[in-house]
C-alpha positions as CSV (number, residue, x, y, z in Angstrom):
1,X,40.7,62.2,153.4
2,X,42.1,62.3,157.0
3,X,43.8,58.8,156.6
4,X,45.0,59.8,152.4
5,X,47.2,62.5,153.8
6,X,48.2,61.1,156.9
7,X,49.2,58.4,154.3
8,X,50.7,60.4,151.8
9,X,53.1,62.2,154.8
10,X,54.4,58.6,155.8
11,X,55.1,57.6,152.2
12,X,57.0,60.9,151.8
13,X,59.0,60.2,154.8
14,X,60.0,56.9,153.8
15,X,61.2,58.3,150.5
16,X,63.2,60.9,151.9
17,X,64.8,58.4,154.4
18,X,65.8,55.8,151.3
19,X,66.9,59.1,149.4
20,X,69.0,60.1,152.4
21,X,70.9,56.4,152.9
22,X,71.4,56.2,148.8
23,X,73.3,59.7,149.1
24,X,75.2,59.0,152.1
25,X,76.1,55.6,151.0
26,X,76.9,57.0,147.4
27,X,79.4,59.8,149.2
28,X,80.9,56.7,151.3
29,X,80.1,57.8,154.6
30,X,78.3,55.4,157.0
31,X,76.3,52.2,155.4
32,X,72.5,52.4,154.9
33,X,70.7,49.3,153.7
34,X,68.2,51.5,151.0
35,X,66.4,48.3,149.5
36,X,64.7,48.1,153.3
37,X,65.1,51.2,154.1
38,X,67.2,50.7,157.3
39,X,69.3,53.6,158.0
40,X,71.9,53.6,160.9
41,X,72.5,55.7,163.9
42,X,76.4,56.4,164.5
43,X,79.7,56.0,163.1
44,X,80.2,52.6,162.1
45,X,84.2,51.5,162.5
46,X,85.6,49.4,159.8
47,X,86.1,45.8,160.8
48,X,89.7,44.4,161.0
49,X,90.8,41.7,157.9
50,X,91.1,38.4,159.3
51,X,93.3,37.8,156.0
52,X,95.3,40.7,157.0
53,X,96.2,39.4,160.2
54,X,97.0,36.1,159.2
55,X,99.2,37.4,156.3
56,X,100.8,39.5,158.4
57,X,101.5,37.0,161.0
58,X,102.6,34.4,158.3
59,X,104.7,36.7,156.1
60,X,106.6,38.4,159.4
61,X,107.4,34.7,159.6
62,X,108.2,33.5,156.5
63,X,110.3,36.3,155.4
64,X,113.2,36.7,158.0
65,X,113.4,33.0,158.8
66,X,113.5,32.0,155.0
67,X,116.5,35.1,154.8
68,X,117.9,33.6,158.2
69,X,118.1,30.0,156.5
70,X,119.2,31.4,153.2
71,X,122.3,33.5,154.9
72,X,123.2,30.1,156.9
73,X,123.0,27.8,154.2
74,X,125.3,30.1,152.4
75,X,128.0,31.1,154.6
76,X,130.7,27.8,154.6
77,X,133.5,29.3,156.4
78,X,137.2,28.3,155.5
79,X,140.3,26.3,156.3
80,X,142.8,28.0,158.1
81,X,146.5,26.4,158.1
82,X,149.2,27.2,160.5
83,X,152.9,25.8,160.8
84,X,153.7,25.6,165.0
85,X,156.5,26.0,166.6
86,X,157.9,22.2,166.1
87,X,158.0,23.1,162.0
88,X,154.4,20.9,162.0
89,X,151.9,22.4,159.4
90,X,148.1,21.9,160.1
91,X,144.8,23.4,159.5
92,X,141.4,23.8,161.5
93,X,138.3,24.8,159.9
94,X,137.3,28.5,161.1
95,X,133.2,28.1,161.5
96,X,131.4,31.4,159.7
97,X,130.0,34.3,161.9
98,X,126.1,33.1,161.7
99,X,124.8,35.8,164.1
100,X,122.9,37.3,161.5
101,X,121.0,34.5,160.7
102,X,120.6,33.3,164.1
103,X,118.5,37.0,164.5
104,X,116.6,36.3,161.7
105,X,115.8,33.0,161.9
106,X,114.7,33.7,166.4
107,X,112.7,36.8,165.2
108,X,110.9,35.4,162.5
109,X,109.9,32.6,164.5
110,X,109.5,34.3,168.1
111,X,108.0,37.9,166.9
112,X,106.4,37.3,163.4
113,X,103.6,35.1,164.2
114,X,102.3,37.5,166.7
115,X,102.2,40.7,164.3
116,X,98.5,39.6,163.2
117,X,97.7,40.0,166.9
118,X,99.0,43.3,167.6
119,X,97.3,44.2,164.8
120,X,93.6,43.0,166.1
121,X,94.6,44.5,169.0
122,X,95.4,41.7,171.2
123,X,98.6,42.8,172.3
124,X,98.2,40.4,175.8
125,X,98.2,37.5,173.4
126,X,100.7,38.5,171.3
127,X,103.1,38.8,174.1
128,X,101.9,35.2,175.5
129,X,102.7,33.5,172.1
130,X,106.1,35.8,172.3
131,X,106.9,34.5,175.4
132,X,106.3,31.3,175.1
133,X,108.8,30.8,172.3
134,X,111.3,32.8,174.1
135,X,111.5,30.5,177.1
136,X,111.4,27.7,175.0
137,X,114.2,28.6,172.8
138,X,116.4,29.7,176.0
139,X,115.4,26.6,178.0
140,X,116.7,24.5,174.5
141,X,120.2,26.0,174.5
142,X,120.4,26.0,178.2
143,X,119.5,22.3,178.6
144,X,121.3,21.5,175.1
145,X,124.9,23.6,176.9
146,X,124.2,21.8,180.4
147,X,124.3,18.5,178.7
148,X,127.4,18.4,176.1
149,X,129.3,22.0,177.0
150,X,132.2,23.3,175.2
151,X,134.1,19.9,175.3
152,X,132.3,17.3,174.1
153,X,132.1,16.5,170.1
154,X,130.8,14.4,167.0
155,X,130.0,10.7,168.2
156,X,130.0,11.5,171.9
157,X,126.6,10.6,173.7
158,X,126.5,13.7,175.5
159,X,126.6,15.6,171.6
160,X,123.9,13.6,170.2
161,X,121.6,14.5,173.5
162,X,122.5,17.8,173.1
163,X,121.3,18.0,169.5
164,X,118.2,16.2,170.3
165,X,117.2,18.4,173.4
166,X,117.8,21.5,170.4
167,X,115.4,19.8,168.1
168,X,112.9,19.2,170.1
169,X,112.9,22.9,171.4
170,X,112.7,24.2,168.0
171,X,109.6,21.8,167.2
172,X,108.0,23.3,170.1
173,X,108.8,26.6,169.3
174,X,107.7,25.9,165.2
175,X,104.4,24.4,166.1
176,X,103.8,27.3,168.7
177,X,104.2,29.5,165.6
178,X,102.1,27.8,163.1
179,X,99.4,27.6,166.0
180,X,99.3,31.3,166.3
181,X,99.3,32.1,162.6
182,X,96.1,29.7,162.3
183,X,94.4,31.0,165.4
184,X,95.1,34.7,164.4
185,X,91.4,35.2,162.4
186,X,89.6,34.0,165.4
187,X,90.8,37.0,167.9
188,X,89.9,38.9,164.8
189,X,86.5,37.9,164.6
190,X,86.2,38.3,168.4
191,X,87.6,41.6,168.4
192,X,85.1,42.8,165.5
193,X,82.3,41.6,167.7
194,X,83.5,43.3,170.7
195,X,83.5,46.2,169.0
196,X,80.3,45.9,167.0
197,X,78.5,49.5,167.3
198,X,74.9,49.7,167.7
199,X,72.5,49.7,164.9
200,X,68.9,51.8,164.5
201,X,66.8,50.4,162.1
202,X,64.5,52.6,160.6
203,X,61.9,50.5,158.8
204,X,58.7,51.2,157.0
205,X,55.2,49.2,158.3
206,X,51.5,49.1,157.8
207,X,49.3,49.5,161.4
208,X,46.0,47.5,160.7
209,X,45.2,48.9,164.1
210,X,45.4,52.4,162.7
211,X,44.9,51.8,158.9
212,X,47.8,54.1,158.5
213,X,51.5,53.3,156.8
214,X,54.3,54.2,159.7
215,X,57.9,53.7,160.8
216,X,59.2,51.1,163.5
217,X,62.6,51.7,165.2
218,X,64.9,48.8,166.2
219,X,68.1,48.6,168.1
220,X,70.6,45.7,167.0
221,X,73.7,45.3,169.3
């Protein structure tokens, strides 16, 4: 009689602990797993997306370069004719303002891919990937200025080298930003588990030793 109500006690329990982690997971507060009837100790934080981040880090990049490229491709400048002194009429060809999409186009590249990783709260790597680009870029234009300056022109050596040195900077600079946009889930998932809380497991078990029905706690990290 001793060991039917002893019984009867831990069956009750159990119930009420499966009837607690149904209503708290039916209010949406912290997750229970009822079918086993685990229940957790603590506030559990909400993991970040992985898709998130990587959309964010591909969108911030897709977005103002595509604009960037968009406002270049569509901006042709115009002729400009003169008469000199002498009575001679001529013309030169007045380049557009690009500035605009030269700021688009070197912050989508430089910044956007590292929005997914402010966002998993990596903001060390974020600025490595940042700066990276940066210093490329700069070290492109300055090597690309230093080799063909204001002077030289179309089917000149120095111009050619000049435009090479640029377009090899920008594939460094385009493959450093595809790089980070793939790589962005993995600081997410290592983020999540660095932040993982603690987990008591409350589960119901049968002690042959004691012919009685009890509970056994375990801690999951």
């Amino acid at each position: 009689m001793r060991h039917i109500k002893r019984n009867t006690v831990a069956a009750a329990l159990i119930v009420t602990l499966v009837g607690c982690g149904l209503n708290v997971r039916a209010q949406g507060k912290d997750p229970v797993t009822a079918g086993s009837g685990a229940a957790i100790l603590g506030r559990v934080e909400r993991p970040l997306s992985e898709k998130a981040a990587t959309r964010l880090s591909a969108l911030g990049t897709i977005i103002p370069t595509g604009l960037g490229v968009i406002i270049a491709a569509t901006r042709n400048g115009q002729d400009v004719y003169y008469v000199d002194w002498s009575g001679y009429s001529s013309f030169y060809h007045d380049d557009p303002d690009q500035t605009a999409a030269v700021v688009l186009i070197g912050s989508g590249l430089v910044i956007g891919p590292s929005l997914g990783y402010l966002y998993a709260g990596r903001p060390g790597r974020a600025f490595l990937g940042m700066g990276f680009r940066t210093a490329v870029g700069f070290g492109a234009l300055i090597g690309a200025f230093a080799t063909c300056g204001w002077d030289c022109g179309p089917g000149e050596g120095a111009y050619d080298a000049a435009w090479g040195i640029m377009a090899l900077g920008g594939g460094l600079v385009a493959a450093s930003a595809i790089y980070d946009i793939a790589k962005v889930g993995s600081h997410v998932r290592a983020q999540n588990r660095k932040h993982q809380s603690p987990k008591l497991s409350v589960l119901p078990e049968y002690f042959p030793g004691h012919k009685a029905v009890g509970l056994r706690a375990k801690i999951a990290f």
